[in-house]
C-alpha beads as a LAMMPS data file, in Angstrom:
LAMMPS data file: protein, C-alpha beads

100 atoms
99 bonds

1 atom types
1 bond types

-500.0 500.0 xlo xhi
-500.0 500.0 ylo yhi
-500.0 500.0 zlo zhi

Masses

1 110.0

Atoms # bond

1 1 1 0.000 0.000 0.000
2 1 1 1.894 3.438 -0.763
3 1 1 1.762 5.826 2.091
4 1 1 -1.440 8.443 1.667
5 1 1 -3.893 5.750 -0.232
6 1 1 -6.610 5.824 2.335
7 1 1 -6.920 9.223 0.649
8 1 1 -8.742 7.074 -1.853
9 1 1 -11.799 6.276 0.660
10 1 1 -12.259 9.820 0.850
11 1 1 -15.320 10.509 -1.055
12 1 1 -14.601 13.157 -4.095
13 1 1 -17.731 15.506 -2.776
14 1 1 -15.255 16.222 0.176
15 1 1 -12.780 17.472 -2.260
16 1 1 -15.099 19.307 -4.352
17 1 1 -16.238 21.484 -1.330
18 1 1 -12.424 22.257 0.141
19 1 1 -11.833 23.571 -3.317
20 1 1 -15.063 25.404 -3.688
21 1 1 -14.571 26.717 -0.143
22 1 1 -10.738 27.691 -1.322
23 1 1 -12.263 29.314 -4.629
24 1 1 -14.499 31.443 -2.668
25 1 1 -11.838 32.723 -0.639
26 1 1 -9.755 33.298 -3.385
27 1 1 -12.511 35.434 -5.071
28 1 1 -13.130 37.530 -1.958
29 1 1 -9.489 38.264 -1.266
30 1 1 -9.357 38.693 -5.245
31 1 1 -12.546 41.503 -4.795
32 1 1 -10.903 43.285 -1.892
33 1 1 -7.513 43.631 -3.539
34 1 1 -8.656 45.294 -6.698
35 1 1 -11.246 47.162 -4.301
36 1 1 -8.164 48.546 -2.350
37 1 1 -6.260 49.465 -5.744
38 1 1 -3.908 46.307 -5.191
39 1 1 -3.995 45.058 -8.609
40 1 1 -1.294 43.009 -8.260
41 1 1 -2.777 40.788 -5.658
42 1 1 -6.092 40.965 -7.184
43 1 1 -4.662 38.945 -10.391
44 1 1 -2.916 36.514 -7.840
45 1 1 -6.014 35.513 -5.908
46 1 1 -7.824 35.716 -9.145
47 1 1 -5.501 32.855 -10.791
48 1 1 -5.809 31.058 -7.276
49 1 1 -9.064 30.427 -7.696
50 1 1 -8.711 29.721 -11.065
51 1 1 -6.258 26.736 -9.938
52 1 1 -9.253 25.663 -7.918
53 1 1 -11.713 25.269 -10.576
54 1 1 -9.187 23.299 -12.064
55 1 1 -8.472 21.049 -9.524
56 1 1 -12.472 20.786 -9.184
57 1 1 -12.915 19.659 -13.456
58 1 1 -10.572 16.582 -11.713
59 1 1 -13.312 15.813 -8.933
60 1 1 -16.542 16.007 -11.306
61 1 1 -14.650 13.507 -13.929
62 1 1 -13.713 16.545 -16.792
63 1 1 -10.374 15.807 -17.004
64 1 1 -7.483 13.394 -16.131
65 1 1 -5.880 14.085 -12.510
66 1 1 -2.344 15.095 -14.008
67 1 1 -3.738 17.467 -16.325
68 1 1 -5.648 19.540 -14.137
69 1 1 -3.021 18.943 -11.653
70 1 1 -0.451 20.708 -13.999
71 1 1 -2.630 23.501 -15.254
72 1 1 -3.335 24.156 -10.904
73 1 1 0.424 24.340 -10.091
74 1 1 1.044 26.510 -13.291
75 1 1 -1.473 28.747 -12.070
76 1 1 -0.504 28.751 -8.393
77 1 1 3.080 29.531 -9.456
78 1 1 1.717 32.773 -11.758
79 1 1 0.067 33.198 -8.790
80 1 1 3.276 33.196 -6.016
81 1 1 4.885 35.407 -8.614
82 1 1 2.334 37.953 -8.522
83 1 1 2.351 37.894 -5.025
84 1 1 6.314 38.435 -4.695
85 1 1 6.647 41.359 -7.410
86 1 1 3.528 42.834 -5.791
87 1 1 5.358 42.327 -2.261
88 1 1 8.647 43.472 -3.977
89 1 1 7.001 46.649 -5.488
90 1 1 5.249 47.670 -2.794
91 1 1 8.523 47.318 -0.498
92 1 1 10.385 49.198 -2.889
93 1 1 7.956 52.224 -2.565
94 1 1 8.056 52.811 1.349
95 1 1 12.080 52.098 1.163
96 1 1 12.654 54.600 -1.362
97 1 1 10.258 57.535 -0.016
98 1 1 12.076 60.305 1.174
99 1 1 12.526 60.757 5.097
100 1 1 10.240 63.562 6.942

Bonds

1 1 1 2
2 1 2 3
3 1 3 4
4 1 4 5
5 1 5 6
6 1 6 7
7 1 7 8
8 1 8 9
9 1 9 10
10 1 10 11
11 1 11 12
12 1 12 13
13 1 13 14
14 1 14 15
15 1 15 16
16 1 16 17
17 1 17 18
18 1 18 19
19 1 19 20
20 1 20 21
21 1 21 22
22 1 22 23
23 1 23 24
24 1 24 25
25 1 25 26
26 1 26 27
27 1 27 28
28 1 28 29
29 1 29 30
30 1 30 31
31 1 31 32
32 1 32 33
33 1 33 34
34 1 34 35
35 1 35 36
36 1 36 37
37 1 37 38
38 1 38 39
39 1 39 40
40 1 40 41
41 1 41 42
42 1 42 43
43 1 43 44
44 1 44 45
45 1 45 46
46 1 46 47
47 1 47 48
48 1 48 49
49 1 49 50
50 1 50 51
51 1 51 52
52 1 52 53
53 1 53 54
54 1 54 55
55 1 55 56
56 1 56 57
57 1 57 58
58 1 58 59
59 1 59 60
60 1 60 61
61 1 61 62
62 1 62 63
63 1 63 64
64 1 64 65
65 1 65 66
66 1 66 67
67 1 67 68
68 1 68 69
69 1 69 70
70 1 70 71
71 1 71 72
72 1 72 73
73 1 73 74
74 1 74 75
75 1 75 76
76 1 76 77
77 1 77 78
78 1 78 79
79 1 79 80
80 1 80 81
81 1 81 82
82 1 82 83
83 1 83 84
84 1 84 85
85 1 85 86
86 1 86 87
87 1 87 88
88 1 88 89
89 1 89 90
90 1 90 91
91 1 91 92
92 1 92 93
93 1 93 94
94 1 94 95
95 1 95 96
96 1 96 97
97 1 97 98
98 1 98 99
99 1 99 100
């Protein structure tokens, strides 16, 4: 037995609603960045829960599990990147403002 398989007694509405739980999160963090001029982290939560609608086509039998896996970690990394530049460029602003 390879470690993790009772994973596979799970049933796939469990996984369905951590991702749909994880997508709605994403899409209110997503809403309050843009609504607070943070573009930068609006796009990253946006392509979050973008991830998890992929990762949900794998649940309801759309897709193989490696594809939508792959298409969810290539979106998750856009995502991190978004996150860091936004971090990076937001850092960079206070650092650089000149002292009172």
């Amino acid at each position: 037995m390879p470690l993790g398989d009772f994973v596979n007694q799970i049933p796939p509405i469990v996984f369905l609603g951590i991702h749909a739980v994880a997508f709605v999160i994403a899409a209110v963090f997503a809403q309050r960045a843009f609504g607070a001029g943070i573009s930068g982290l609006g796009w990253a939560f946006a392509l979050f829960g973008l991830a998890e609608i992929s990762y949900m086509t794998y649940h309801l039998d759309w897709t193989t599990f490696l594809f939508a896996h792959t298409i969810s970690e290539v979106l998750d990394l856009l995502a991190f990147i978004l996150v860091f530049a936004t971090a990076v460029q937001r850092v960079g602003r206070t650092s650089t403002a000149p002292a009172r």
